[in-house]
TISEKOL-609117 format. One record per residue (C-alpha): residue in one letter; x, y, z. Coordinates in nm, 2 decimals. Example, Ala and Ser with C-alpha at 12.3 -4.5 7.8 and 13.67 -1.06 7.14 Angstrom:
aa=a; u=1.23; v=-0.45; w=0.78;
aa=s; u=1.37; v=-0.11; w=0.71;
END
This chain:
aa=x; u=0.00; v=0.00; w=0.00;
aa=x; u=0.11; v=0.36; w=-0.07;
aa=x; u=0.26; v=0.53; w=0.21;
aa=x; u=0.01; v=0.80; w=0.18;
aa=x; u=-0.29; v=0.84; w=0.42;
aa=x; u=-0.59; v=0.69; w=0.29;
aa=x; u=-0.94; v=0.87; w=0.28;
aa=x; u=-1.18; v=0.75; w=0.54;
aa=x; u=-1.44; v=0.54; w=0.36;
aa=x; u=-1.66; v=0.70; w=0.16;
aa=x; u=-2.02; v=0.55; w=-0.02;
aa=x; u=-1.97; v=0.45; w=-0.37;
aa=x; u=-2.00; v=0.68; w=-0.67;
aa=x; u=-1.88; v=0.51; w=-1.01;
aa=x; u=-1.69; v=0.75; w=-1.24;
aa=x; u=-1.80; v=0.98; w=-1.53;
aa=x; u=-1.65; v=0.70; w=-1.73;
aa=x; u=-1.82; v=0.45; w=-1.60;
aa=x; u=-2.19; v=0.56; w=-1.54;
aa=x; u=-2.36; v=0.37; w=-1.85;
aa=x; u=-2.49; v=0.01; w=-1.77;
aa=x; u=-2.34; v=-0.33; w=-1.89;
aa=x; u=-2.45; v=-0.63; w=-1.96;
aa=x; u=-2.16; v=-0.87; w=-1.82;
aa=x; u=-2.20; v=-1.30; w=-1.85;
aa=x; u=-2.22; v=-1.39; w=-1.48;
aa=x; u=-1.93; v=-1.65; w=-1.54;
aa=x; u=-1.67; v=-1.34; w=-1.63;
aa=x; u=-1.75; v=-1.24; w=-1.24;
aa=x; u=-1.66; v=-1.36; w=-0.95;
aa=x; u=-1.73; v=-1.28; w=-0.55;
aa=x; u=-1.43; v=-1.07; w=-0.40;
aa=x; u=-1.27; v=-1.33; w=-0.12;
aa=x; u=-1.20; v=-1.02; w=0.07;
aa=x; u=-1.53; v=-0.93; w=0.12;
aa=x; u=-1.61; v=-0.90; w=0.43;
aa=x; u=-1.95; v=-1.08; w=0.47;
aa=x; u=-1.92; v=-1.48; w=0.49;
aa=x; u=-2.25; v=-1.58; w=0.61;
aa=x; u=-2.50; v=-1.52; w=0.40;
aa=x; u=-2.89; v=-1.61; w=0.42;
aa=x; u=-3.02; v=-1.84; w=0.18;
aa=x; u=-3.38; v=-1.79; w=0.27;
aa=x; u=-3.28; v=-1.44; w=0.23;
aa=x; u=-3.15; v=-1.52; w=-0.16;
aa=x; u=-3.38; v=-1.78; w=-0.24;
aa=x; u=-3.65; v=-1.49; w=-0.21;
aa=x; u=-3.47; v=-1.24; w=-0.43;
aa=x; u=-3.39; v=-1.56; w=-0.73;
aa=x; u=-3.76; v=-1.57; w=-0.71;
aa=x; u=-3.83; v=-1.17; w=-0.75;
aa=x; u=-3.61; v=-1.19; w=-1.06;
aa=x; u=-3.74; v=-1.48; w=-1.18;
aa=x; u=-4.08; v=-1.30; w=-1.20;
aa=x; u=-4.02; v=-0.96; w=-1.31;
aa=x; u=-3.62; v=-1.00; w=-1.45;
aa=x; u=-3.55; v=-0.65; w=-1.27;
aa=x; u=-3.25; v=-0.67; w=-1.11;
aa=x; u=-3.01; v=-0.38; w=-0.94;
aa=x; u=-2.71; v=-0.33; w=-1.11;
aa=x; u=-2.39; v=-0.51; w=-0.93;
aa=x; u=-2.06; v=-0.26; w=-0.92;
aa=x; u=-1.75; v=-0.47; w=-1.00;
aa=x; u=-1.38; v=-0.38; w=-1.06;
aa=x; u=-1.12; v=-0.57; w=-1.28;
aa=x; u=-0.97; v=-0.87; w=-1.15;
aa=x; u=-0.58; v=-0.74; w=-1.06;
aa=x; u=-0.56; v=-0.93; w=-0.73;
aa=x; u=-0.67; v=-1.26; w=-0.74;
aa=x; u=-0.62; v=-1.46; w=-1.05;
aa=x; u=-0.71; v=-1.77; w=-0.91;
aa=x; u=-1.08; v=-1.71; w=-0.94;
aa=x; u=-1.07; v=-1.72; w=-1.32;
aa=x; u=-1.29; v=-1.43; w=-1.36;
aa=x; u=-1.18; v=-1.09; w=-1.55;
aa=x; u=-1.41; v=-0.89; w=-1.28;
aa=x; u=-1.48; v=-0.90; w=-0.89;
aa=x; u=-1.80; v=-0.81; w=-0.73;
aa=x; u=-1.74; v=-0.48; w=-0.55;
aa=x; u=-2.10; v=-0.45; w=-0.43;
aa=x; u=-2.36; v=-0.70; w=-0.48;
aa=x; u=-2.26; v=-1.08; w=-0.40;
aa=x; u=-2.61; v=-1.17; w=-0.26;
aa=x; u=-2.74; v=-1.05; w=-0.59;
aa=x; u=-2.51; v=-1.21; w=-0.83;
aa=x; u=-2.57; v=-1.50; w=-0.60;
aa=x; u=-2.99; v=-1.49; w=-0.68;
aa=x; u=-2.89; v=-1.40; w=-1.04;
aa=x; u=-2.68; v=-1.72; w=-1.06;
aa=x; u=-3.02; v=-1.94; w=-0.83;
aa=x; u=-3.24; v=-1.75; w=-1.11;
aa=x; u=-3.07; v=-1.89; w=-1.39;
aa=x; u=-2.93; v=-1.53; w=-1.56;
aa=x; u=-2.65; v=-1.59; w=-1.77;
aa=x; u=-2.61; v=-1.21; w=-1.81;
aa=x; u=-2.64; v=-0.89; w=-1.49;
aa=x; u=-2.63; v=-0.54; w=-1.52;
aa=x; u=-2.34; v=-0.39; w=-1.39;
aa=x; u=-2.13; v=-0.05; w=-1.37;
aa=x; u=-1.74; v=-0.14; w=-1.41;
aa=x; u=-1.57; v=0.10; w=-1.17;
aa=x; u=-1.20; v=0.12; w=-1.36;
aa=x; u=-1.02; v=0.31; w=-1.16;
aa=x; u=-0.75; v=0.16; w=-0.92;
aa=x; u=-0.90; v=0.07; w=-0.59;
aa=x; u=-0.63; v=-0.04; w=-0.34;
aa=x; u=-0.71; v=-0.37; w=-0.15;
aa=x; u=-0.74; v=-0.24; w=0.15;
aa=x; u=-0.96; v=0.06; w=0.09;
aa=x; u=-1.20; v=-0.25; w=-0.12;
aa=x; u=-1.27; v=-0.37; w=0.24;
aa=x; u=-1.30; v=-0.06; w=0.40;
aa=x; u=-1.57; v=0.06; w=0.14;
aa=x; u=-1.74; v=-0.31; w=0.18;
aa=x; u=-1.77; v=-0.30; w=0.57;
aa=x; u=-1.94; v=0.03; w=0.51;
aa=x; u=-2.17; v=-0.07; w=0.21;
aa=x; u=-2.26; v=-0.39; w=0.38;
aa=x; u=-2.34; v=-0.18; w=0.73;
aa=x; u=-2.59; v=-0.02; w=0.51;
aa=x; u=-2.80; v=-0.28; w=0.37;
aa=x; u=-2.74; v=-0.55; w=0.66;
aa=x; u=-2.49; v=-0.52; w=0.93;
aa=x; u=-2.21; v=-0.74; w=0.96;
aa=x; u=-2.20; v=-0.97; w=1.22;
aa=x; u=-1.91; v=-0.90; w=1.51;
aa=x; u=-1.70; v=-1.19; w=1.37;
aa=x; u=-1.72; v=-1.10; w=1.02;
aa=x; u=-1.64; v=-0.76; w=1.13;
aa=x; u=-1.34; v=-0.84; w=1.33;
aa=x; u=-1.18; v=-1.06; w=1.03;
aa=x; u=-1.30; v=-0.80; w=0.83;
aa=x; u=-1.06; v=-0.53; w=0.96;
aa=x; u=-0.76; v=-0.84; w=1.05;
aa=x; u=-0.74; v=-0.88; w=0.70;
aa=x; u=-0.75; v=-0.48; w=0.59;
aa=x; u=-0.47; v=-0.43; w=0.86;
aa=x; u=-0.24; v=-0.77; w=0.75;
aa=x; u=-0.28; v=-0.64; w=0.35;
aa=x; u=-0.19; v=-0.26; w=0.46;
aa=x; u=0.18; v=-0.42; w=0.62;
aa=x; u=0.08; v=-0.14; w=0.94;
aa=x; u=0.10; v=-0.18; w=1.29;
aa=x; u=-0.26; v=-0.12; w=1.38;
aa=x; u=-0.21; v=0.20; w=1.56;
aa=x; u=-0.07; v=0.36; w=1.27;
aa=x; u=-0.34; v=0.18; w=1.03;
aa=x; u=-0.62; v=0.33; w=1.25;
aa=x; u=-0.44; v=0.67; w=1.24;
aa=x; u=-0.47; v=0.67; w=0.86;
aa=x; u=-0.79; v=0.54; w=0.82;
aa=x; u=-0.97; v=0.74; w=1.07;
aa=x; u=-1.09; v=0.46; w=1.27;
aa=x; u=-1.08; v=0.47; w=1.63;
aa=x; u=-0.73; v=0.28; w=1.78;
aa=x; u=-0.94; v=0.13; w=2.06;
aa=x; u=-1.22; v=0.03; w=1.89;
aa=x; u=-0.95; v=-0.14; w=1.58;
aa=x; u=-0.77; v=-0.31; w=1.91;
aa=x; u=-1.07; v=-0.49; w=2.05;
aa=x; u=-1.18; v=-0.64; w=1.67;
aa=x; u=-0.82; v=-0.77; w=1.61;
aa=x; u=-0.81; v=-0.92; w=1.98;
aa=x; u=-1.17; v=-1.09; w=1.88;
aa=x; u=-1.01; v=-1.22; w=1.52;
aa=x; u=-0.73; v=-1.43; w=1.70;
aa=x; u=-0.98; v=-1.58; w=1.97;
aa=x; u=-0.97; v=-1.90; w=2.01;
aa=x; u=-1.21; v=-2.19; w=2.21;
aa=x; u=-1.54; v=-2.14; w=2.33;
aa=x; u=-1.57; v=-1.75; w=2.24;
aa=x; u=-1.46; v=-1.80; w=1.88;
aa=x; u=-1.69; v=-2.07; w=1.85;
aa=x; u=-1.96; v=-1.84; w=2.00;
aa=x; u=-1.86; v=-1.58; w=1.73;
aa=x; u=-1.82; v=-1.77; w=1.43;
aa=x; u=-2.19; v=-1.90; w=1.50;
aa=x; u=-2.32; v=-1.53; w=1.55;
aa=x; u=-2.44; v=-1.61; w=1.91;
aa=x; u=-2.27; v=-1.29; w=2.00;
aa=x; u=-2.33; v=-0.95; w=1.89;
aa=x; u=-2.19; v=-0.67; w=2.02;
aa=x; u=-1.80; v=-0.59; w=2.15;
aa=x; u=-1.84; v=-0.56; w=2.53;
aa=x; u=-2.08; v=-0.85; w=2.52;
aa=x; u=-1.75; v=-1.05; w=2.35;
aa=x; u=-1.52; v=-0.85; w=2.64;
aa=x; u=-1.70; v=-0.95; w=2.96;
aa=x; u=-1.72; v=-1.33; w=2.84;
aa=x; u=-1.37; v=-1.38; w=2.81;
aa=x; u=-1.41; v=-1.26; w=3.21;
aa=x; u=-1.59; v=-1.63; w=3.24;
aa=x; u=-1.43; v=-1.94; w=3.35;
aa=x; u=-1.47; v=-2.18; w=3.07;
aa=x; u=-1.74; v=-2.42; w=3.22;
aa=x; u=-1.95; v=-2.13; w=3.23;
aa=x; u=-1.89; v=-2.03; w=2.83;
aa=x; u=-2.01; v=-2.33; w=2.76;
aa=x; u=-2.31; v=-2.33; w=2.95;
aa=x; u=-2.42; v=-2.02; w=2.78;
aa=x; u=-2.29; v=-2.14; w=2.44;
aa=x; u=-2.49; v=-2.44; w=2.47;
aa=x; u=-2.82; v=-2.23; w=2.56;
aa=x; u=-2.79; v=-1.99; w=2.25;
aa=x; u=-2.70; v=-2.29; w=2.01;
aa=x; u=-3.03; v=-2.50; w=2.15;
aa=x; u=-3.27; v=-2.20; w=2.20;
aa=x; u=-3.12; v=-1.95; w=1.88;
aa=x; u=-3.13; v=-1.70; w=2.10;
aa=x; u=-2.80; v=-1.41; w=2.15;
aa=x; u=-2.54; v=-1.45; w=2.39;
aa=x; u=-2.65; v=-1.08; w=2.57;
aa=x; u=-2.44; v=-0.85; w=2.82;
aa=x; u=-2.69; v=-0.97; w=3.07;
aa=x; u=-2.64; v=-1.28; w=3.09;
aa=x; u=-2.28; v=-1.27; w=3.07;
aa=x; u=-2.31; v=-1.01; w=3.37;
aa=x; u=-2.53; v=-1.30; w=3.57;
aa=x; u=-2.25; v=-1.57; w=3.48;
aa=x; u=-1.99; v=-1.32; w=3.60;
aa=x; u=-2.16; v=-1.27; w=3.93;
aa=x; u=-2.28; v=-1.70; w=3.95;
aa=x; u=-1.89; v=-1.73; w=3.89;
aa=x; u=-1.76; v=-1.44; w=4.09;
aa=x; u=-2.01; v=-1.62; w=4.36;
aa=x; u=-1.83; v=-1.95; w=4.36;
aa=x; u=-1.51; v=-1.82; w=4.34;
aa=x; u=-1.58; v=-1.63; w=4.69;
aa=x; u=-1.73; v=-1.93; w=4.81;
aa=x; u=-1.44; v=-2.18; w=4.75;
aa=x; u=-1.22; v=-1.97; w=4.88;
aa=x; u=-1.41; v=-1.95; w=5.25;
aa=x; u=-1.38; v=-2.33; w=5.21;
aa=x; u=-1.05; v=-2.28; w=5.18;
aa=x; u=-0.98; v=-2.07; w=5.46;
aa=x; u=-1.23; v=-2.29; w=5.67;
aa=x; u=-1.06; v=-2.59; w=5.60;
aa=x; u=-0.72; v=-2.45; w=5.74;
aa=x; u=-0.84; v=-2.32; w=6.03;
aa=x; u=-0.98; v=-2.63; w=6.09;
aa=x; u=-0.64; v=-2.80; w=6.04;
aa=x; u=-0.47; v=-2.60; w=6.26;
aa=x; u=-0.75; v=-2.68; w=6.54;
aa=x; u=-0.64; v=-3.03; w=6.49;
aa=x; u=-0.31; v=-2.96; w=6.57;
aa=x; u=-0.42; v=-2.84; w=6.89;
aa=x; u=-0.66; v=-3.12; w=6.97;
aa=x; u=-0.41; v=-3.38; w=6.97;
aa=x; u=-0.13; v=-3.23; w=7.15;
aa=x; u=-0.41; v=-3.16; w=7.42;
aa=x; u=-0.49; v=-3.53; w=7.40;
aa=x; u=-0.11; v=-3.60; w=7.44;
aa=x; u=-0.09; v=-3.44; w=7.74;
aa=x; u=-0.38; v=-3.56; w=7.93;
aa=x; u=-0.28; v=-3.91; w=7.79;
aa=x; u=0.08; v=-4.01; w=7.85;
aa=x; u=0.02; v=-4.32; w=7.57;
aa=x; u=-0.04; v=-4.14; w=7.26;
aa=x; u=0.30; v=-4.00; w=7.13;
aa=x; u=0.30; v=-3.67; w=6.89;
aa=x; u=0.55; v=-3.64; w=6.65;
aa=x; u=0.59; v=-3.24; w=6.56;
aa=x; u=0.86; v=-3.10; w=6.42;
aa=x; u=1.05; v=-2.83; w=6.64;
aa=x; u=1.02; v=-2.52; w=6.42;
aa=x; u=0.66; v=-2.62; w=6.40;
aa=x; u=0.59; v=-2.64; w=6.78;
aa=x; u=0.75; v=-2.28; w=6.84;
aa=x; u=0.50; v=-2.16; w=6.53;
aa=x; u=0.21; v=-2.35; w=6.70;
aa=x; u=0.36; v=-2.19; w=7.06;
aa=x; u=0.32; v=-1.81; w=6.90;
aa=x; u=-0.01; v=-1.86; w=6.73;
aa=x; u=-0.15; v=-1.96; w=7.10;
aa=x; u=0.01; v=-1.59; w=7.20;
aa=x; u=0.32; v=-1.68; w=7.37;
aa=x; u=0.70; v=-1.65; w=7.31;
aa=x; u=0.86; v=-2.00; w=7.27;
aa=x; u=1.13; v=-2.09; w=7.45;
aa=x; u=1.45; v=-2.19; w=7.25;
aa=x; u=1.47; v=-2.60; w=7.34;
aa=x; u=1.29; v=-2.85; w=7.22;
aa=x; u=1.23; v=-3.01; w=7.57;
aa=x; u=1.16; v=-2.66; w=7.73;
aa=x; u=0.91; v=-2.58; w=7.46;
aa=x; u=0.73; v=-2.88; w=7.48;
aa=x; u=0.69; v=-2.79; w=7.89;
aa=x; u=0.58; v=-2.44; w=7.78;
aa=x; u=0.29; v=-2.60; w=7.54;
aa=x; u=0.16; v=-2.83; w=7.77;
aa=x; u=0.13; v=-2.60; w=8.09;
aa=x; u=-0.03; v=-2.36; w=7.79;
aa=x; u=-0.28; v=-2.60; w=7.72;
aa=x; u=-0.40; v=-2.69; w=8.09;
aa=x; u=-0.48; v=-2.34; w=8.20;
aa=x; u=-0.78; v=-2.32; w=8.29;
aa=x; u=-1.00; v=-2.09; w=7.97;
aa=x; u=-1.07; v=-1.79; w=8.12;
END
């Protein structure tokens, strides 16, 4: 890409040059593989194949030459209009209208334009989105900083798309099936440990409903809930223990048959925690325990 800032993206106009209509054989065009949108609804294109069936009107597509990627076989790629070449191609059209746009279009400003085009007829979904702009910043050779800087796209905002591109396990499972659809929705599950992802994973795949900021914030707070609560058993638990130490030396000495093996350094800790100052043999120390635990609890 030319070291030169790029425009921020701008809606479509073709040029002078280009404003009469052609008639182009769908097999000289192919879809972009950059283009941004990968999911696309065939309810959604089975409906339009039957609208041109019925009336053969059909919205012109906007393609530019084929420069980039050669192994499509087609001299043109689909700029804007790939569900619509797809219906023409369901509808049987060997022929679409089309305006050839000539002039050079870098790569990276292609996408740009597409993520824009595509917002206005059907937004993207968050995954598409994110791979969208991983693959605009990878062709541009920029660190994203300076990619956002030239394309007037917020550096925070570019950050959290190219985090979501390289996710991996249960939240790029979750994105890739359009369960989730919105950034901080994305954000706050990551916060989840992974049992929990998968519980909500499992409920959007069976009911088709979205992975919402709601219920994330409820799994946080189930999870937070836990985490609070197996740490008390924790702490419990070690208290506990060290009650047990105390037990059975108290059973040692009102019991002359039951022998305790502790280690020194741990019978001057055990000495301290009962609030006294141990003394500095092991013999000594013992004594000093033992008269502890026969006093009489105030």
């Amino acid at each position: 890409m030319s070291g030169s800032a790029l425009a921020p993206p701008a809606p479509f106009a073709p040029p002078a040059e280009a404003s009469g209509l052609l008639e182009l054989e769908v097999r000289r065009i192919a879809p972009d593989p950059d283009q941004p949108r990968t999911r696309f609804e065939e309810s959604d294109i089975e409906a339009l194949a039957a609208r041109i069936r019925a009336s053969s009107l059909l919205q012109p597509l906007i393609v530019t030459p084929n420069t980039t990627h050669p192994e499509t076989g087609a001299e043109f790629l689909v700029l804007f209009g790939e569900r619509r070449l797809r219906a023409a191609v369901l509808a049987d059209r060997e022929t679409v209208p089309a305006i050839l746009r000539t002039d050079p279009l870098p790569p990276v400003q292609r996408i740009l334009l597409q993520i824009e085009e595509n917002d206005e007829r059907s937004p993207l979904s968050l995954y598409e989105r994110a791979r969208a702009y991983r693959r605009a910043v990878e062709l541009s050779g920029l660190q994203p900083a300076e990619f956002a800087r030239r394309n007037g796209l917020s550096r925070s905002t570019l950050s959290k798309y190219l985090s979501l591109a390289a996710a991996d396990g249960c939240l790029a499972e979750a994105l890739a099936g359009n369960h989730i659809h919105h950034l901080d929705t994305a954000r706050t599950f990551l916060r989840l440990p992974p049992r929990y992802q998968q519980q909500l994973l499992a409920n959007a795949r069976r009911t088709g409903d979205p992975i919402t900021i709601a219920r994330v914030a409820r799994a946080v707070g189930a999870a937070d809930a836990e985490a609070e609560a197996d740490l008390a058993v924790g702490q419990a638990a070690a208290h506990a223990g060290n009650i047990a130490d105390i037990a059975s030396i108290a059973a040692a000495a009102a019991d002359a048959t039951v022998r305790i093996d502790l280690p020194f350094s741990r019978l001057r800790a055990l000495i301290r925690r009962l609030g006294a100052e141990p003394e500095d043999s092991p013999d000594r120390a013992r004594d000093q325990l033992l008269a502890i635990l026969a006093r009489d609890p105030d």
